[in-house]
C-alpha positions in Angstrom: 36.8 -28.6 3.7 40.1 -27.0 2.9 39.9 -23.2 3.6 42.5 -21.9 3.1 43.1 -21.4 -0.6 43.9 -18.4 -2.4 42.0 -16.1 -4.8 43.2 -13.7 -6.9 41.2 -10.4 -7.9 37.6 -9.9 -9.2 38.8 -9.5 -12.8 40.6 -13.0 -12.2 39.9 -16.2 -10.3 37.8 -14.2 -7.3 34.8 -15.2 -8.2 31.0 -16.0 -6.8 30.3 -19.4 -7.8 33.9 -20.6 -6.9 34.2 -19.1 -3.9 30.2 -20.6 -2.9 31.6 -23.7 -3.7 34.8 -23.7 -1.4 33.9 -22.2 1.6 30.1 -22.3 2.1 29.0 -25.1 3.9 26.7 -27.7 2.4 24.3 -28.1 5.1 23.3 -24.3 4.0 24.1 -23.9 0.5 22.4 -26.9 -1.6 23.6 -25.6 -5.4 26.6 -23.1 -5.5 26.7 -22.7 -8.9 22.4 -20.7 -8.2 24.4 -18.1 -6.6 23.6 -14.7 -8.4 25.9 -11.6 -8.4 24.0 -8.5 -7.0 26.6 -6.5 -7.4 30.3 -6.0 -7.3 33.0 -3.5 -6.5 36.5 -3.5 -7.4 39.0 -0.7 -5.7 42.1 -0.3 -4.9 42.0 -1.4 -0.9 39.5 -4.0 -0.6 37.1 -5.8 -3.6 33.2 -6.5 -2.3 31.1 -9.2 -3.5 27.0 -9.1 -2.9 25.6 -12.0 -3.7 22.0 -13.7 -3.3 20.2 -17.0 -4.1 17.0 -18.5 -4.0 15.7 -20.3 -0.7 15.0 -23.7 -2.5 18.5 -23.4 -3.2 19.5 -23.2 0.9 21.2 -19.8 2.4 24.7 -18.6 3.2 23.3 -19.5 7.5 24.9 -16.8 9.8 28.0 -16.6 8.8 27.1 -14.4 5.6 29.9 -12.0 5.2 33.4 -14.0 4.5 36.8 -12.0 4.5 39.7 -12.8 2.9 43.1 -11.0 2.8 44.7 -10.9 -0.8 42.8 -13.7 -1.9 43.5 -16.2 1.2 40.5 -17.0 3.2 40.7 -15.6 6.7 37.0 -15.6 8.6 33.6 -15.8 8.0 31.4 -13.6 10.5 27.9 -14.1 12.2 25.2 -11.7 12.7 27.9 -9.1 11.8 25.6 -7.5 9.0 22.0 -7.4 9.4 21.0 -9.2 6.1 18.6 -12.0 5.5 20.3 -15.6 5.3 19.7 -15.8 1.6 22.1 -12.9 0.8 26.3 -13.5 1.5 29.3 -10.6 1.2 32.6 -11.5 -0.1 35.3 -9.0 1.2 38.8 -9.2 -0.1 41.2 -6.8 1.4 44.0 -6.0 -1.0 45.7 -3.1 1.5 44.4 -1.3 4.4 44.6 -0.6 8.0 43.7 -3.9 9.2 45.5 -6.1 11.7 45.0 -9.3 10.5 46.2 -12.8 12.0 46.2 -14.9 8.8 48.0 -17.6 10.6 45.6 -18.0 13.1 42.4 -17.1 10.9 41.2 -14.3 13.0 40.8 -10.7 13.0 41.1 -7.9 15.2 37.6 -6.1 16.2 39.2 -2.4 16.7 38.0 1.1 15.5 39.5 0.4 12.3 37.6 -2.8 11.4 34.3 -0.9 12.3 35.5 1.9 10.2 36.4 -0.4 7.3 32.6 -2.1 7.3 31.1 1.4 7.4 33.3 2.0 4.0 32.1 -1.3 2.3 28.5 -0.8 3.4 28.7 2.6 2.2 30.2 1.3 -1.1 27.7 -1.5 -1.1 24.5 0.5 -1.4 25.8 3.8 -3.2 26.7 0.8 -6.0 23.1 -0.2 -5.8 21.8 3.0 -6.5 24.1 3.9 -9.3 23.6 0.4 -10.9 21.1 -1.2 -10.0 19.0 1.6 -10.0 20.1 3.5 -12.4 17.3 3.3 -14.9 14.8 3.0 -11.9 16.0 3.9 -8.4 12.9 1.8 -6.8 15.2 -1.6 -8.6 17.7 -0.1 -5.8 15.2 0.0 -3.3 13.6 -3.6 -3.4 17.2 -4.8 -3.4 18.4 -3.2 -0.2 14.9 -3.9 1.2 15.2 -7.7 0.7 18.5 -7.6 1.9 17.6 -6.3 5.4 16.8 -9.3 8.3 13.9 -7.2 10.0 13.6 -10.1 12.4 16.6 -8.7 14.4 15.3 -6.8 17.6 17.7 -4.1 19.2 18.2 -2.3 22.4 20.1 1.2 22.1 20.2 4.3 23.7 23.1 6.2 21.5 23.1 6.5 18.2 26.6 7.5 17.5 27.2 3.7 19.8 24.5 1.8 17.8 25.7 2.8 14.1 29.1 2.2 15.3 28.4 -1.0 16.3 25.8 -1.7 13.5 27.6 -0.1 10.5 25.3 -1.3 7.8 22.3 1.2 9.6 24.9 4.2 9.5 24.9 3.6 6.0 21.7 2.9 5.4 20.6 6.8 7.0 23.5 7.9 5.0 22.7 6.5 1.5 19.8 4.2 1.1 17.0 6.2 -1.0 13.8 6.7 0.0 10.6 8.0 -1.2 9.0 11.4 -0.1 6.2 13.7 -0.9 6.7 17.2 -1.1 5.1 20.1 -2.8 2.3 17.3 -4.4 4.9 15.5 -5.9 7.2 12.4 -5.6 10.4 13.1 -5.1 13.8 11.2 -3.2 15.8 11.8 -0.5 17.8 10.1 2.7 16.8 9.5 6.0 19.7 12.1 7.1 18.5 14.8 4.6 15.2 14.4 5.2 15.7 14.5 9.2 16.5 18.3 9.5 13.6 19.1 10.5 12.2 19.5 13.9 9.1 17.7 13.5 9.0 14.6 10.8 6.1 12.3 9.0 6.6 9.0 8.3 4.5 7.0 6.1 4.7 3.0 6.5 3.6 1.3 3.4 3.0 -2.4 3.4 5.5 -3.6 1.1 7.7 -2.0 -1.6 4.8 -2.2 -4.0 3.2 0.6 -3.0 1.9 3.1 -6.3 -1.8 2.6 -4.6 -0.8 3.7 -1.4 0.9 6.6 -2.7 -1.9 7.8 -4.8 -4.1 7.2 -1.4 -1.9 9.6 0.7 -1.4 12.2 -2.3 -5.0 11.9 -2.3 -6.0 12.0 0.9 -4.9 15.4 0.7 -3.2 17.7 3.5 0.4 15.5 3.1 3.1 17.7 2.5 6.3 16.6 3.7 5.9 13.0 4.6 8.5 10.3 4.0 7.3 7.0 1.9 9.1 3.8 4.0 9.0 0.8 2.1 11.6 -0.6 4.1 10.5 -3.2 7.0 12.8 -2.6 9.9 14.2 -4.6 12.3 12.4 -2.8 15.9 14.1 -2.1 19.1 13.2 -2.9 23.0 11.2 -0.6 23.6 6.8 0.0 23.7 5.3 2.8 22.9 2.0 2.6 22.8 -1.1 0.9 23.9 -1.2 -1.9 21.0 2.6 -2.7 22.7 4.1 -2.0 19.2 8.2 -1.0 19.3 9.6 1.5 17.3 11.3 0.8 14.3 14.7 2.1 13.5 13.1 5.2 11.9 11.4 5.9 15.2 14.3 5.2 17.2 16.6 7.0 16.0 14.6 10.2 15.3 13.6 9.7 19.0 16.9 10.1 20.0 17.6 13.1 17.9 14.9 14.7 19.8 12.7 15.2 16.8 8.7 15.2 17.1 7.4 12.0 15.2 4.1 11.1 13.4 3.5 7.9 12.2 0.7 7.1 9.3 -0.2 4.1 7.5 -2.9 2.6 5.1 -5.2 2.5 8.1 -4.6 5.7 9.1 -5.4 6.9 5.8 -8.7 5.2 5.1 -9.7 6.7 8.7 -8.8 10.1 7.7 -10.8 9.9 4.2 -14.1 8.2 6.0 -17.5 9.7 5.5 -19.3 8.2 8.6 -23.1 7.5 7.5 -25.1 9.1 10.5 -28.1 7.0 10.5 -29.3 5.0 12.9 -28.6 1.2 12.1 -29.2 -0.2 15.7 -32.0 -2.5 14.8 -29.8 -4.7 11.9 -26.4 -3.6 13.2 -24.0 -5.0 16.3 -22.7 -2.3 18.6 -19.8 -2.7 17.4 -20.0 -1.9 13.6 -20.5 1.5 12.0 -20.8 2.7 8.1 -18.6 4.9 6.1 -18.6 5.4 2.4 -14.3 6.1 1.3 -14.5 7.8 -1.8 -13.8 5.6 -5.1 -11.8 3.2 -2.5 -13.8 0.3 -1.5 -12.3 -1.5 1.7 -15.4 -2.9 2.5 -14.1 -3.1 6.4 -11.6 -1.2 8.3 -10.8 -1.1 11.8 -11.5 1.8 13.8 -10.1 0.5 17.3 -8.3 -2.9 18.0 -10.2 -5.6 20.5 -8.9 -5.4 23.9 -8.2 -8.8 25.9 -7.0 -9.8 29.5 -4.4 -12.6 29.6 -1.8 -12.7 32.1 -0.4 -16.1 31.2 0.5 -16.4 28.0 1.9 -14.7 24.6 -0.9 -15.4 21.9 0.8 -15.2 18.1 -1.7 -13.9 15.1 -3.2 -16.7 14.2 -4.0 -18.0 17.7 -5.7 -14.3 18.7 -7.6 -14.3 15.3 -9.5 -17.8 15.7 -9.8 -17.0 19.5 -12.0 -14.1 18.6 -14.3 -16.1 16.2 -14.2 -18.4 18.7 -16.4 -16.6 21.6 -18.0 -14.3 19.5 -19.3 -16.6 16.6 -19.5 -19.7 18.3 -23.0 -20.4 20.6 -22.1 -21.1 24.1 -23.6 -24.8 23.7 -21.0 -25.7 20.8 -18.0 -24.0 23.2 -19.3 -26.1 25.7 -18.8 -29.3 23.0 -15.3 -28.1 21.9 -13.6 -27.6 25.5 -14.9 -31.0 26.3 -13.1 -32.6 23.3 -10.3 -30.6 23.6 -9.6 -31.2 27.1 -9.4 -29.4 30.3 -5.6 -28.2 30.0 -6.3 -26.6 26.7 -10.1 -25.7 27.3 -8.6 -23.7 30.3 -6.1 -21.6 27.9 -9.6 -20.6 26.4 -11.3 -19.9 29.4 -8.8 -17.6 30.7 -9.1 -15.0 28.1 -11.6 -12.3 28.4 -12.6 -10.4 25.2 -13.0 -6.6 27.3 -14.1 -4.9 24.4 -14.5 -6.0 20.7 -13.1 -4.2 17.8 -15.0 -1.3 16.4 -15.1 -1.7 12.7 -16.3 0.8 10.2 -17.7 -1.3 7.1 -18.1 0.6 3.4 -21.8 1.6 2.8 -21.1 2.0 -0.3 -20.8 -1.9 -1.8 -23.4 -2.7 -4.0 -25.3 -5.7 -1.4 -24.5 -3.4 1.8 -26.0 -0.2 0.5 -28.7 -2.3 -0.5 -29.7 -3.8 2.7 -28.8 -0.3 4.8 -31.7 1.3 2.3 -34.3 -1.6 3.9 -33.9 -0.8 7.5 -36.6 -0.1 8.6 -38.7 -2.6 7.1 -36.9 -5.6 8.0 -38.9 -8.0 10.1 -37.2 -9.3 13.5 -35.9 -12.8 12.0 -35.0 -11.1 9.5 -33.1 -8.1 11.5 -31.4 -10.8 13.7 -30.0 -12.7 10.3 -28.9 -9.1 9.2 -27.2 -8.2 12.7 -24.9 -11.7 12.3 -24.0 -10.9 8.9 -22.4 -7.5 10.1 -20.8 -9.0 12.8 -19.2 -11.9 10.8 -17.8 -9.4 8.3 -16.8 -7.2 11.2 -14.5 -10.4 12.4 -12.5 -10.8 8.6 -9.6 -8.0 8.9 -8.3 -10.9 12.3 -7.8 -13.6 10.1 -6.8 -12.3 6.9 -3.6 -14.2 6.9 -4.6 -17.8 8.6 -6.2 -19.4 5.4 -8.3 -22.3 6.9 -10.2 -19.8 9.0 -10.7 -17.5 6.1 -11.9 -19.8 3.7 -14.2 -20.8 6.6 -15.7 -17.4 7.6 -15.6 -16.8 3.6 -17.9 -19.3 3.1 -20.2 -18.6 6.0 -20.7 -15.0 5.2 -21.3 -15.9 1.2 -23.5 -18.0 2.4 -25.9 -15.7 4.7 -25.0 -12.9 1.9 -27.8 -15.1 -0.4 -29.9 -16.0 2.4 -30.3 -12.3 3.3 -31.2 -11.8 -0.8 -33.5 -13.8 -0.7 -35.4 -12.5 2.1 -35.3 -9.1 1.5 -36.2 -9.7 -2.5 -32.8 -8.5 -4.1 -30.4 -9.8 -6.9 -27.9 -12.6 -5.0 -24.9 -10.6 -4.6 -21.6 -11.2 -6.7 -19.2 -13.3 -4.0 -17.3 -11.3 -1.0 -14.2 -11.8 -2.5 -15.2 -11.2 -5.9 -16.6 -7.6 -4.6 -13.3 -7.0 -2.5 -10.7 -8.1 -5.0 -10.2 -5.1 -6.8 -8.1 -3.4 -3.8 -7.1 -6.4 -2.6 -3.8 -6.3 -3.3 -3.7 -3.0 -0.9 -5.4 -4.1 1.8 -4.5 -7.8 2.6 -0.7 -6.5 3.0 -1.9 -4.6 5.0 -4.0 -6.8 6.8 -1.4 -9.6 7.2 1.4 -7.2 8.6 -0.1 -4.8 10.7 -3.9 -5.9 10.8 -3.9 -8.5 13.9 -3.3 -6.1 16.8 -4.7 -6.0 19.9 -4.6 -4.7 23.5 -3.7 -6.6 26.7 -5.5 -5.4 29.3 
């Protein structure tokens, strides 16, 4: 593919599509001409392209920000800006204090190339706001938050050395708007502006659709203060608690300013608005499972404290800790027995070397029509009966750890709908309407949730 070919200025030849089609390769970019203008900027030193297209329609790969030099190609850069594969920069420098080698196609990485990205990163997003969010600053917000590759993983101990280094974050303090409540109402701000403070809050929501959430924190009460992040965040390498989570940039970075740092989240929430039911549910009820009513939300189970494990060996993704759980706590000993003989003794012993220390301690919401219904018959449940009861809770108490593996839900779904109407009968009541039927009104809040931050748990 001939490079090096000349483009003149955005009101001109420089355009998108053309310049897709010349020098993007196609084992990334299927369909040039589905590349979509996010915005563009035209000034006097340099003219900035943001671009995006679909994923069926391939990705700009690594090399996502291209530079030219008054219209001739020059470089394309990898990993240089932190956004996603689907989203590409086109930089044309028109004058400037760059040293470039245009005969050699290469560039110069010196203070004033660092400098110059800072500029176009803080053009890129203060053009965001103004346009694209100019009729709705949260337009503004989705965009820079689909732009950002939270998969990157950073170690720093200077600021001042990681934005230098890492421009587009400088920027992103600087500029990129964010959400905050003060005074009962929802107003915006930075993260530099709203980091004067000695001590800060810091709200995680679980994705940028996040009015519920809101309305939860603002009415949860006692939340003055506290900064809405829609934003998911690449982390850096560092743990900082017991669930071995590293802090996000927010974290980081206020960290090293020296400020005092609370983090909250939908789970914190719910916990903080819980009613805990003081009676005693011992005879139909697991250790391991409590009951809460949570105002007019209905979470139907929320997860006081995260299982704790032992493995020594071996890093266990989501879906691997999720079915390991159902597998020694809802599988009888006999059919474990069955499975590790048809799995094999290399595999069987991957299960045999994990120890569940203690299970999770789940709070579950008293207040749904079939629960409240069998907590009212406590005491008069016969033993069978109390013992069909007991697995019920426990199944349920198992559904936040495999939210997002969809085989194993629909499996556990199925099972607990299924001794939902056993128990109805027995006890004499109205079959209940179906589990997800009951839980689908808040859904949509809680199985973000669920599938982000839900599948947590503790290495001893």
């Amino acid at each position: 593919m001939e490079k090096r070919q000349k483009f003149e200025s955005l009101s001109n030849l420089w355009k998108a599509d053309e310049i897709s089609n010349r020098f993007i390769s196609r084992d990334h970019l299927y369909d040039p001409a589905a590349v979509k203008v996010v915005t563009q900027i035209e000034k006097s030193e340099y003219d900035i392209i943001l671009v995006n297209t679909k994923r069926e329609n391939g990705s700009f790969g690594r090399d996502s920000l291209l530079l030219f030099n008054h219209g001739i190609f020059v470089k394309d850069f990898a990993d240089m800006l932190p956004t996603k594969f689907n989203y590409g920069i086109f930089l044309n420098i028109k004058k400037g204090p760059l040293d470039l080698h245009i005969s050699r196609e290469d560039v110069i990485m010196n203070d004033k190339w660092f400098l110059l990205l800072q500029n176009v990163c803080d053009d890129i997003i203060e053009n965001l706001v103004s346009e694209v969010g100019k009729t709705d600053i949260k337009a503004a917000i989705t965009v820079i938050a689909d732009m950002i590759d939270f998969r990157f993983s950073y170690e720093v101990t200077s600021e001042s050395d990681f934005f230098f280094k890492n421009p587009f974050f400088g920027s992103f303090f600087r500029k990129a708007p964010f959400q905050m409540i003060k005074d009962e109402k929802l107003n915006y701000t930075t993260l530099n502006d709203f980091m004067v403070k000695d001590s800060i809050t810091v709200c995680h929501c679980t994705s940028i659709y996040n009015e519920h959430e809101i309305k939860l924190l603002m009415d949860s009460g006692g939340h003055d203060q506290v900064l809405i992040n829609t934003y998911r965040l690449p982390t850096f390498q560092r743990k900082t608690n017991e669930l071995g989570l590293s802090p996000c940039l927010i974290e980081q970075i206020a960290t090293l300013r020296g400020k005092e740092y609370s983090r909250l989240d939908l789970h914190d929430l719910l916990l903080s608005i819980a009613v805990t039911d003081e009676n005693d549910y011992s005879k139909i009820a697991p250790p391991n499972v409590m009951f809460a009513s949570f105002g007019k939300y209905k979470p139907l189970c929320v997860v006081k404290k995260y299982p704790k494990v032992s493995d020594h060996t071996r890093s266990l993704g989501h879906g691997y800790w999720g079915n390991l759980l159902l597998f020694w706590e809802l599988l009888e000993p006999e059919r474990q027995d069955i499975f590790r003989d048809i799995i094999g003794n290399e595999i069987g012993e991957r299960y045999s070397k994990i120890e569940l220390i203690e299970p999770p301690q789940i709070i579950l919401d008293s207040t749904d029509t079939f629960l409240k219904e069998i907590l009212s018959l406590k005491d008069d449940m016969i033993e069978t009966i109390a013992g069909l009861v007991e697995r019920y809770f426990k199944y349920l108490s198992y559904l936040p750890f495999i939210m997002h593996d969809l085989s194993s839900l629909l499996f556990l779904i199925d099972s607990i709908d299924d001794l939902e109407n056993r128990i109805a009968q027995e006890i004499g009541v109205n079959r209940p309407e179906e589990i997800l039927k009951r839980f689908a009104p808040n859904a949509y809040i809680y199985y973000r949730y669920w599938d982000t931050y839900g599948l947590r748990y503790i290495l001893e």
